[in-house]
C-alpha positions as CSV (number, residue, x, y, z in Angstrom):
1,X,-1.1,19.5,14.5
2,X,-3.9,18.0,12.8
3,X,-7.1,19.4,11.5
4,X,-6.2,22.6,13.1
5,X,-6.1,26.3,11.3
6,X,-5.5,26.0,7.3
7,X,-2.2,25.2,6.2
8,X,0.0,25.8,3.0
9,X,-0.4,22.8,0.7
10,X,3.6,21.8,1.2
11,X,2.5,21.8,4.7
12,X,-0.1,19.7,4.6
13,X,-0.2,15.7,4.9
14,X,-3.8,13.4,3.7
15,X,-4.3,10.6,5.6
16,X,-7.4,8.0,6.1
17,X,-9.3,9.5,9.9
18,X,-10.1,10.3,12.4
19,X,-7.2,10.0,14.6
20,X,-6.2,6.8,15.6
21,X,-6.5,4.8,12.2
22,X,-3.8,2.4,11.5
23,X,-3.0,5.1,8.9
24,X,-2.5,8.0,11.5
25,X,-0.2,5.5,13.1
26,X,2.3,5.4,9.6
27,X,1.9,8.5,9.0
28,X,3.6,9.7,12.6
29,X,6.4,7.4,11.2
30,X,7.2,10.1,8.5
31,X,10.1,12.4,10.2
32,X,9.0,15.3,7.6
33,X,5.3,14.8,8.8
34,X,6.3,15.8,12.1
35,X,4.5,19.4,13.3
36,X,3.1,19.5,9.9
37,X,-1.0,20.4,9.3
38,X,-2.3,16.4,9.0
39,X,-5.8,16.3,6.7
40,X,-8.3,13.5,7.7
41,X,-10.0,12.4,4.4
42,X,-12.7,9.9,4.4
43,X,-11.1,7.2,1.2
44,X,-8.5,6.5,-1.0
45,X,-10.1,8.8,-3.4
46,X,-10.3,11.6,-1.6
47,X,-6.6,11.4,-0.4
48,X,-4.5,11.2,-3.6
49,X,-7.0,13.7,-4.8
50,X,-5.9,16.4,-2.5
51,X,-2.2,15.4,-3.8
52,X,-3.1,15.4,-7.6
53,X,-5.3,18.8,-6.9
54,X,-2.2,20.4,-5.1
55,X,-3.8,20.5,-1.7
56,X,-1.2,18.2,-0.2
57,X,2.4,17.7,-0.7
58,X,1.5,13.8,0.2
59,X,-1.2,11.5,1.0
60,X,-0.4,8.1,3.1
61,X,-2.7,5.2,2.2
62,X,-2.8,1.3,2.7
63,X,-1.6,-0.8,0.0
64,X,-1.3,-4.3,1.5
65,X,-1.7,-6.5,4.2
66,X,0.0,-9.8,5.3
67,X,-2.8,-11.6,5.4
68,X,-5.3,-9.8,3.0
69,X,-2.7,-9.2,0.3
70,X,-3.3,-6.1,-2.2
71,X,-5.4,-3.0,-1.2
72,X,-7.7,-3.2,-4.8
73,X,-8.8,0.4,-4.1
74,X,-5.3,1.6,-3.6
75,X,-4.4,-0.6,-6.5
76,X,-6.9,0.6,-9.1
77,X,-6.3,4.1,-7.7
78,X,-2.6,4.1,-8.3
79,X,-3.4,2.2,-11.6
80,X,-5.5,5.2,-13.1
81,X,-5.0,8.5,-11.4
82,X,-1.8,9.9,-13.4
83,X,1.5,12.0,-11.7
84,X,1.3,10.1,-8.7
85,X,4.8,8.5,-7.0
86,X,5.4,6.4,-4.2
87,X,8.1,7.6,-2.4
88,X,8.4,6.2,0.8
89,X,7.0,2.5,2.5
90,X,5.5,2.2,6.4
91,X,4.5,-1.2,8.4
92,X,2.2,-1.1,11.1
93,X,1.7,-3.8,13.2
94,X,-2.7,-4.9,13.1
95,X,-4.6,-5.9,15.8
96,X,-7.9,-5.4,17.0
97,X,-10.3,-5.1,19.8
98,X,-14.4,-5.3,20.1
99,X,-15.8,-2.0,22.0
100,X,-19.2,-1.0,22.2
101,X,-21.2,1.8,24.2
102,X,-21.2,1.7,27.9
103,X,-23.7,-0.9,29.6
104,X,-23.2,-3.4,26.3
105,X,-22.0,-7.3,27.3
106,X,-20.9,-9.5,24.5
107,X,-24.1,-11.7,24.9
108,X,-26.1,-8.0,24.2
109,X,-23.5,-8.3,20.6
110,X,-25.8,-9.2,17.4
111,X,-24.6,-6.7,14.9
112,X,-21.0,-5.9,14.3
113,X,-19.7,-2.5,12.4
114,X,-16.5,-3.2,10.6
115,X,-14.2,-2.0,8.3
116,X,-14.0,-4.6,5.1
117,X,-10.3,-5.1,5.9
118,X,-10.9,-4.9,10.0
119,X,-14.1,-7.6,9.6
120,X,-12.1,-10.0,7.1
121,X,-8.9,-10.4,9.5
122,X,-11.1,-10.9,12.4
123,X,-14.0,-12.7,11.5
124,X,-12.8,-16.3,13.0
125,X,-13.3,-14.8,16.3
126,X,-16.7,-13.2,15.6
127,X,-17.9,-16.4,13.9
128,X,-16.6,-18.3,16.9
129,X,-17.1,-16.4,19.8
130,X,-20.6,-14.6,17.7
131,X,-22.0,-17.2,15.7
132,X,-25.1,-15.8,14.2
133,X,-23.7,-11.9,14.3
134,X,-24.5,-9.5,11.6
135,X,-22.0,-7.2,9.6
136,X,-22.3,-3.8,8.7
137,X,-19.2,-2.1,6.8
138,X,-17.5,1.0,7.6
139,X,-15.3,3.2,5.9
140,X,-12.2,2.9,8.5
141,X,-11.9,1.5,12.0
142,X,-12.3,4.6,13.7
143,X,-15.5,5.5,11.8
144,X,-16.6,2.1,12.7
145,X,-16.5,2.9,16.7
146,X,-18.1,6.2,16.0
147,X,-21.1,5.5,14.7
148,X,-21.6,3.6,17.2
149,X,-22.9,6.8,18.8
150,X,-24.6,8.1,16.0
151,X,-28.1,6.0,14.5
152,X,-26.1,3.1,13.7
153,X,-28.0,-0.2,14.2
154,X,-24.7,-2.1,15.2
155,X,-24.3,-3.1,19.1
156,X,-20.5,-3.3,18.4
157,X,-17.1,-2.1,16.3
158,X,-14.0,-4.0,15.1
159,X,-11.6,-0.8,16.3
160,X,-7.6,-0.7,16.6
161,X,-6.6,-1.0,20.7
162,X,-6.4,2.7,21.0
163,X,-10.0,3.8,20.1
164,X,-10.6,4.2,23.7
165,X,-8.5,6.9,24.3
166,X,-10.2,8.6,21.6
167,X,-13.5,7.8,22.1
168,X,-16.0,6.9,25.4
169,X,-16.5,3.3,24.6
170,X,-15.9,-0.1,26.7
171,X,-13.9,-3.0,25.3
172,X,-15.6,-6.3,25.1
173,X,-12.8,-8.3,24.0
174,X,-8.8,-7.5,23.2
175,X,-6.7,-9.1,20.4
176,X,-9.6,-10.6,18.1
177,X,-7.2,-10.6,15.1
178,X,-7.2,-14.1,13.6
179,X,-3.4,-13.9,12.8
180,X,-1.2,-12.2,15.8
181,X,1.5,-11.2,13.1
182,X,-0.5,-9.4,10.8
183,X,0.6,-5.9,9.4
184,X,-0.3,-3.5,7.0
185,X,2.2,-1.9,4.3
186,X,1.2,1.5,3.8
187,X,3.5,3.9,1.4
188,X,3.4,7.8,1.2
189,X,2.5,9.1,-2.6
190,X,3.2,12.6,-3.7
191,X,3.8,14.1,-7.1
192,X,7.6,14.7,-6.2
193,X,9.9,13.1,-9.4
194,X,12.8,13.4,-7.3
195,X,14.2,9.9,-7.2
196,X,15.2,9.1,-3.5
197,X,18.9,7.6,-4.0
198,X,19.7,4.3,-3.7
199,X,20.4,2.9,-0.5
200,X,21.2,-0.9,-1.2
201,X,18.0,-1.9,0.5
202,X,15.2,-0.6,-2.1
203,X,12.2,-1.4,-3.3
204,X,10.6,-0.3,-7.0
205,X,6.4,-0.5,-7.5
206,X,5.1,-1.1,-11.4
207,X,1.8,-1.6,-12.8
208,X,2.0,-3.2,-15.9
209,X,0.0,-4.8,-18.9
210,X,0.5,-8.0,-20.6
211,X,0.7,-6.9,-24.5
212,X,-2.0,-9.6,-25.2
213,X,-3.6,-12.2,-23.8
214,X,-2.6,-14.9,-25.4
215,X,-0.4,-18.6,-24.3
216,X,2.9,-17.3,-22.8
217,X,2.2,-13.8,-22.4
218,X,2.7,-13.7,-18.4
219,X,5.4,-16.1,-18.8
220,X,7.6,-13.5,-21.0
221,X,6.5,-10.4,-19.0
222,X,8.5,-13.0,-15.6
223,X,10.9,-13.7,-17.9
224,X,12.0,-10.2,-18.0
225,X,12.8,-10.3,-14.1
226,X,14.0,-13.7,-13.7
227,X,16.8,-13.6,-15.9
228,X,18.4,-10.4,-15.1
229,X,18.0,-11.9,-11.5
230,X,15.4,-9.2,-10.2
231,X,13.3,-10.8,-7.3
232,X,9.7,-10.1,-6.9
233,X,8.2,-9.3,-3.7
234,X,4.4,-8.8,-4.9
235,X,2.7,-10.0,-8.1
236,X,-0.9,-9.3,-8.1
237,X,-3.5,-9.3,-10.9
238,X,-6.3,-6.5,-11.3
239,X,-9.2,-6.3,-13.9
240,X,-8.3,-3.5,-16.6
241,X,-12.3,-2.8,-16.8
242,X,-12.5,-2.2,-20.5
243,X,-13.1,-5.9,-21.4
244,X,-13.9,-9.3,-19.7
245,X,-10.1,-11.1,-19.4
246,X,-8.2,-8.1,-19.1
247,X,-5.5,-7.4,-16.6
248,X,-3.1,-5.4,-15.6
249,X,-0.6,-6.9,-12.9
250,X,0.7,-4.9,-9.7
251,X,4.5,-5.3,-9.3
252,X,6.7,-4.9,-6.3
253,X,10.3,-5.9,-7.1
254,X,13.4,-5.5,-4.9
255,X,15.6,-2.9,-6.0
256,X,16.0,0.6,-7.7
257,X,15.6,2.1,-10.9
258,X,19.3,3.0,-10.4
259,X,20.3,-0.8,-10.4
260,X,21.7,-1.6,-13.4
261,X,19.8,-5.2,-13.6
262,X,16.4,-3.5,-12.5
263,X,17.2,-0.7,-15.3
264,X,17.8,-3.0,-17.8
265,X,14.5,-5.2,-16.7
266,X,12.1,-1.8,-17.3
267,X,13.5,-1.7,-20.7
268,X,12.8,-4.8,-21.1
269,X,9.1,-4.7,-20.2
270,X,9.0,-1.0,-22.2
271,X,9.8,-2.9,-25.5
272,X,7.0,-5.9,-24.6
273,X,4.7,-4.1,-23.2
274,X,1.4,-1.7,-24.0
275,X,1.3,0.0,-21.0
276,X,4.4,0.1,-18.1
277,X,3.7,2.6,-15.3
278,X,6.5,3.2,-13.0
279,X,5.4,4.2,-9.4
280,X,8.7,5.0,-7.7
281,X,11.5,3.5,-6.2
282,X,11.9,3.9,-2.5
283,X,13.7,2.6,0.5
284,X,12.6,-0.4,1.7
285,X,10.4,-0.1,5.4
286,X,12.4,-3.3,7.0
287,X,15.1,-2.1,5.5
288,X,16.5,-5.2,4.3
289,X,19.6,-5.2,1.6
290,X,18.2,-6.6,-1.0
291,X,20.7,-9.9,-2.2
292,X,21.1,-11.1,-5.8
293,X,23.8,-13.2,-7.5
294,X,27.3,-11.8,-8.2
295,X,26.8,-12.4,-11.7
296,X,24.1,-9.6,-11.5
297,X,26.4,-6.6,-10.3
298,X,26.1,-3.3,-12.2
299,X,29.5,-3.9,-13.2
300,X,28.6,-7.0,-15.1
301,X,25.6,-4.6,-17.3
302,X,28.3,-2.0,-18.0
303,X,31.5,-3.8,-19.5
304,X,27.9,-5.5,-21.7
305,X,27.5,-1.9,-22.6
306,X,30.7,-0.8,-23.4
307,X,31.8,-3.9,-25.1
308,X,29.1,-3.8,-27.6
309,X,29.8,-0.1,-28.0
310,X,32.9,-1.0,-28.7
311,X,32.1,-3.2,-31.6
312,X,29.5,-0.9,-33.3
313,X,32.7,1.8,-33.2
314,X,34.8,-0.6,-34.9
315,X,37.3,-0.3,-31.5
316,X,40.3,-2.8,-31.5
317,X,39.8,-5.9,-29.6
């Protein structure tokens, strides 16, 4: 199934390899994915590049982590690569073990390869149990293992529990992940505008900038969720680049664009804001129904609508 003879681009899935990343692992949660040709890319880049380019249908990538928050690369990605959607959310549970080549003890461990993400959620246990250890970064976890074997100067890897049935290594130590209940929320994009319908247990991703920055300006862009009763799962901040003090902010809200209260809240930020980007509206992956006051029903948006239609038409009361 994967990496195996050339496939047609709506046959082809992008994920972050070689087999047995945590993002193989969402990506075999995708029921469409199943028997399709899977294409291990080496970054963020690279994957919504092959979507963008046409050579996938989809790319799955990380976008956040319980512990770590916001993926910035995703983030800035999503942020400035245009015609990309997110239509669908995955969690994968993270944990990680220590493996290193054959004949290796812990006390022989004085350099660790990591991936950024990998090294940051485990590194109470290396500074505890490997005080005076060195870190070299890696591009995923998997990579991280395998150069172990190539001229790597690291005597150890930060790897998910299954590396060892990929590759010939020896674990030195199992569950080093600081937090036992961390996961990581990856999403599949694609350049499909087909809106998936709403289920009742949605969640809609914006990226959006503050029309100035200036007393209040973050306060009224809130505003615009808080008082149609739209709750905010993620809010995260992200340097625009063109000037020092710029932002953009990364929005997850519950809900769909088909909500009459989340509707209503886009138009909103439209009318206040330079710059709204809307990247999709998908099921949620815990699939949670999302709960909101009564007074927030589509119903209650509609008779608005109609009654003020009503008026401008000169209607009888």
């Amino acid at each position: 199934m994967m990496d195996a003879a050339p496939a047609s681009p709506e046959e082809t899935y992008s994920y972050l390899g070689p087999a047995g990343t945590f993002t193989e692992a969402a990506l075999k949660q995708v029921p469409e994915a199943a028997g399709k040709h899977w294409r291990s890319v080496n970054n963020v880049g690279e994957a919504l590049a092959d979507v963008t380019s046409g050579r996938s249908i989809a790319a799955m990538i990380a976008i956040e982590n319980s512990v770590e928050g916001g993926v910035s690369a995703t983030q800035d990605a999503l942020a400035t690569v245009p015609g990309l959607r997110i239509i669908g959310e995955y969690l994968v549970p993270v944990n990680f073990v220590l493996v290193a080549r054959e004949g290796t003890t812990l006390a022989d461990v004085h350099v660790v390869n990591a991936h950024p993400v990998a090294y940051a959620q485990s590194r109470g246990w290396l500074e505890r149990e490997l005080p005076d250890h060195g870190h070299i970064p890696a591009t995923s976890n998997v990579q991280a293992a395998a150069s172990l074997f190539e001229s790597s100067q690291a005597d150890a890897a930060v790897a998910p529990p299954g590396i060892t049935e990929h590759l010939d290594l020896v674990v030195l130590a199992r569950d080093i992940g600081d937090n036992p209940n961390a996961v990581t929320r990856f999403v599949l994009v694609s350049r499909s505008r087909v809106l998936a319908a709403p289920t009742g247990a949605d969640k809609t991703s914006l990226i959006v900038e503050l029309p100035s920055d200036e007393p209040g300006s973050l306060l009224a862009m809130l505003e615009q969720f808080s008082t149609r009763g739209v709750n905010l799962s993620l809010l995260e901040s992200r340097p625009i680049g063109d000037a020092l003090g710029r932002y953009r902010f990364v929005v997850d809200l519950d809900g769909h664009i088909a909500d009459e209260r989340v509707a209503d809240a886009l138009l909103g930020l439209r009318r206040t804001s330079p710059n709204v980007l809307f990247l999709g509206s998908y099921p949620r992956a815990d699939r949670q129904e999302v709960s909101y006051h009564s007074k927030y029903d589509d119903e209650i948006f509609i008779e608005a609508r109609d009654w003020l239609r009503a008026l401008l038409s000169g209607e009888p009361d």
